[in-house]
C-alpha positions as CSV (number, residue, x, y, z in Angstrom):
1,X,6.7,-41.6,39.3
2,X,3.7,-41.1,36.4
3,X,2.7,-37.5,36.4
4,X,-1.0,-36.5,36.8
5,X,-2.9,-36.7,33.4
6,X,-6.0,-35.8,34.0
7,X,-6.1,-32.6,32.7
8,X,-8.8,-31.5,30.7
9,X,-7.1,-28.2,29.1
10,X,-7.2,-29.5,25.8
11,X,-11.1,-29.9,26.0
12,X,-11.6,-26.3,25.8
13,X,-9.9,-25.6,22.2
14,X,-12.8,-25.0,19.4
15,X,-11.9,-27.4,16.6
16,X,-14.1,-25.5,14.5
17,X,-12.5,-22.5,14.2
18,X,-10.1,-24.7,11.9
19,X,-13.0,-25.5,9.2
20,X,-12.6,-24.9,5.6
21,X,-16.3,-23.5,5.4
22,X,-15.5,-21.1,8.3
23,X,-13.0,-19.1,6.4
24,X,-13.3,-15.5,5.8
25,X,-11.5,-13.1,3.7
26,X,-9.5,-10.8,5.7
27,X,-10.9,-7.5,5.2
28,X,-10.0,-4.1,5.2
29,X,-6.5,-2.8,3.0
30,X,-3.8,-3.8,5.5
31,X,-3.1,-0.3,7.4
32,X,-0.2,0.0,5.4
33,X,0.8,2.6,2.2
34,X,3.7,1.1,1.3
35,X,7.2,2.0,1.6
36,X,8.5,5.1,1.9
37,X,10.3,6.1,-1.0
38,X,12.1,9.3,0.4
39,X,13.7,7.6,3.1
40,X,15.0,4.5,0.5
41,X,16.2,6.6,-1.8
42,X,17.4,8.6,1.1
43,X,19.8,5.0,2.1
44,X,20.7,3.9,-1.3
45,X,22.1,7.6,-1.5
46,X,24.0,6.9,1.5
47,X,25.4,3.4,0.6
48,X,23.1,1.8,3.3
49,X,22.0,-1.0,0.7
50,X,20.9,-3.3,3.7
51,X,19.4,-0.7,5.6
52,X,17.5,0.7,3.2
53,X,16.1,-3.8,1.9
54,X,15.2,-4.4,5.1
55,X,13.2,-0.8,5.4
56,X,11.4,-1.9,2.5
57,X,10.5,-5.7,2.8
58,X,8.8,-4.3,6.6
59,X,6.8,-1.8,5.3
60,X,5.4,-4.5,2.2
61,X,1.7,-3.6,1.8
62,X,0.5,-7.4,2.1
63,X,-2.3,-7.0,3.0
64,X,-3.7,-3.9,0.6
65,X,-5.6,-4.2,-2.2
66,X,-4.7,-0.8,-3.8
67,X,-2.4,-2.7,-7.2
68,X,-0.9,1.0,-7.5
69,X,0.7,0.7,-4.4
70,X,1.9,-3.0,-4.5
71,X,3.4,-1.8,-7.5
72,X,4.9,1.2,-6.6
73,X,6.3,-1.2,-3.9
74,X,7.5,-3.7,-6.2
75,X,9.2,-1.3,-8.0
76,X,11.1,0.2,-5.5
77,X,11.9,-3.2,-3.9
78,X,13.8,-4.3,-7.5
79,X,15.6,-1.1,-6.9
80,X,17.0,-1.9,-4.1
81,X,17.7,-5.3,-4.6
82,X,19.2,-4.3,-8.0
83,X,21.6,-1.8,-6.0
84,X,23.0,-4.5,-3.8
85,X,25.9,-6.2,-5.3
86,X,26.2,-9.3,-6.1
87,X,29.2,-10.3,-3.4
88,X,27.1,-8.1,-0.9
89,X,23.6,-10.6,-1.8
90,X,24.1,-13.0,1.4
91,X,25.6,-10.6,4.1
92,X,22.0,-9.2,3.3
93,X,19.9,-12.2,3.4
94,X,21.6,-13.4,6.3
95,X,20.3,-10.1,8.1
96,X,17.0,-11.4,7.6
97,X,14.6,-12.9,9.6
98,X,12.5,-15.8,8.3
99,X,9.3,-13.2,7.7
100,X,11.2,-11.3,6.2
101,X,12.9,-14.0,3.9
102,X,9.5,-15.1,2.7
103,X,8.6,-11.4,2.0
104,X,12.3,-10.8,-0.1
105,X,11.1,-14.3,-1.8
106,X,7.7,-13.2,-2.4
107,X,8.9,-9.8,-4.6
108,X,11.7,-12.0,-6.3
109,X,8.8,-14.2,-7.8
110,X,7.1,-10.6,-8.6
111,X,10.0,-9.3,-10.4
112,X,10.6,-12.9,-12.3
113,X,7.1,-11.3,-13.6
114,X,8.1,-8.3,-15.3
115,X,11.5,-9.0,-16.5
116,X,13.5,-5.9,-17.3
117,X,17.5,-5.4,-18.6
118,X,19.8,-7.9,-16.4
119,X,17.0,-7.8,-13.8
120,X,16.7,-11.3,-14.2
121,X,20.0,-12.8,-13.8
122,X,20.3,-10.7,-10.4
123,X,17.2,-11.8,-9.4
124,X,18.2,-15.6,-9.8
125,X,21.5,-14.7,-7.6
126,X,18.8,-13.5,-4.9
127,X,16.5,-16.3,-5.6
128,X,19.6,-19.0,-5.1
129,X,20.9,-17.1,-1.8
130,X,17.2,-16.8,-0.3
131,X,16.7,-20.5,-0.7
132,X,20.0,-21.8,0.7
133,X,18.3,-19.6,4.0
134,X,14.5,-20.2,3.7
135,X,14.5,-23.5,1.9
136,X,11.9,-25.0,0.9
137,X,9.9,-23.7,3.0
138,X,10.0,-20.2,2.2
139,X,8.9,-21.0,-1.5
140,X,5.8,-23.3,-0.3
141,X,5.1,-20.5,2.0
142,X,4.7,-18.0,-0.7
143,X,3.4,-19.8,-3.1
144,X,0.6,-21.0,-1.2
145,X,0.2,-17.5,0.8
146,X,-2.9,-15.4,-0.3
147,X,-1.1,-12.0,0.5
148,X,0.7,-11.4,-2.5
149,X,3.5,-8.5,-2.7
């Protein structure tokens, strides 16, 4: 037996919300002030390494246009990730969900930016462990993304 086709459900989607020429910047600064830095420090004090990444990739400030505080951010982020040791890197990703992944990619691209001692060797331990999880993917998705960290 053929199952009724006749449905006209699809008829009521508004293709044109999908334009190019529609677009509009999202506005306002994101609700969100960042990470707090008490309550990371607070877990790297206690050895909660994991705790305290995944604290701080949730709390990103995406979507806010204040630089002080995507830096502030960004700085505390490589603190964390710099605390977590290398044998520890992918019992952390693996934590992750795949939002969360493309945030963690999105500050390791930021902190191949502003290179500092050994940062950058770490960072390409991160950058090889986030990809065998993300793939692909996760780097298209952040390079393309208009939210930057």
């Amino acid at each position: 037996m053929s199952k009724n086709t006749s449905s006209s459900a699809f008829r009521k989607i508004d293709v044109d919300q999908y334009n190019e020429d529609n677009f509009k910047e999202e506005e306002g600064d994101g609700g969100t002030a960042g990470p707090d830095e008490n309550e990371i420090i607070t877990l790297l004090g206690q050895g909660k390494n994991v705790e305290a990444l995944i604290s701080v990739l949730k709390s990103a400030p995406l979507g806010c246009k204040n630089q002080q505080v995507k830096d502030n951010a960004l700085n505390l982020t490589l603190k964390v990730l710099l605390s977590i040791k290398s044998n520890q890197i992918e019992d952390a990703v693996a934590k992750l969900d795949r939002d969360l992944v493309d945030v963690l990619m999105k500050y390791i691209y930021r902190g191949f930016e502003i290179p500092s001692e050994g940062s950058s060797g770490h960072l390409l331990l991160w950058h090889e462990k986030v990809y065998n999880v993300g793939g692909v993917g996760s780097i298209v998705r952040v390079l393309s993304d208009s939210k930057q960290a």
